[in-house]
N, C-alpha and C positions, 0 to 999 in steps of 0.2 A: 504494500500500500504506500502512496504517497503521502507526509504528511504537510503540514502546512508550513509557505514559505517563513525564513527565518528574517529578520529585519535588513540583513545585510542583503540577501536577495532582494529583497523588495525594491529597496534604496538602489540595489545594480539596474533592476529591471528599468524602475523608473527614470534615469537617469538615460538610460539605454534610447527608450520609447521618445522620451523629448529631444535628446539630441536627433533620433532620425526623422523626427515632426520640422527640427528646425533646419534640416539640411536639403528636407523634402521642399518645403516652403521656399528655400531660399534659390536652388539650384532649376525649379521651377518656374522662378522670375525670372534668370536667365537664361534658359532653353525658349521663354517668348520672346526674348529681345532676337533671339537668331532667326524669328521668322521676317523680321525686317533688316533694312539696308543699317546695321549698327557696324562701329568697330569695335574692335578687342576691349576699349578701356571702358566704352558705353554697357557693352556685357558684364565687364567686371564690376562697373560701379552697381549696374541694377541686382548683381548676386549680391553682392555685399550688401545692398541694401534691404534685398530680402532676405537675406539672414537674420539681418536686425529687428525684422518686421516678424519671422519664424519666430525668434526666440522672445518677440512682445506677446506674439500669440499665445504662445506655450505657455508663457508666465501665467495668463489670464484662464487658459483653459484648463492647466495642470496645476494649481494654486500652492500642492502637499507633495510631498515624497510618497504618499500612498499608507502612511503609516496611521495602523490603526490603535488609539490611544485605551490603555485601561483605567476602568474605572475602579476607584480606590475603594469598593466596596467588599 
């Protein structure tokens, strides 16, 4: 049987799942830039920008580590 993840899991998983939210985001901004007449610096400035815009997201959507707190009873 499996049994429930340990905190340190939790905290990798999580950590894991936002970094590829913010890489997804970002590297996604500029793969559109390549559907127009851009250069090189115009693509890198729009990833980087959506990186920063990934990782505002993430902030917003993924608030916690995931960790689920006990109660002192």
């Amino acid at each position: 049987m499996v049994g429930p993840m340990t905190s340190e899991e939790r905290m990798r998983m999580t950590l894991w799942l936002k970094l590829s939210f913010v890489v997804l985001i970002g590297f996604s901004a500029g793969l559109i830039t390549l559907l127009g007449d851009t250069t090189l610096l115009e693509t890198a400035l729009v990833t980087g920008v959506g990186l920063v815009f990934g990782a505002l997201v993430v902030r917003v959507v993924f608030p916690g580590t995931g960790e689920t707190k006990q109660s002192g009873r």
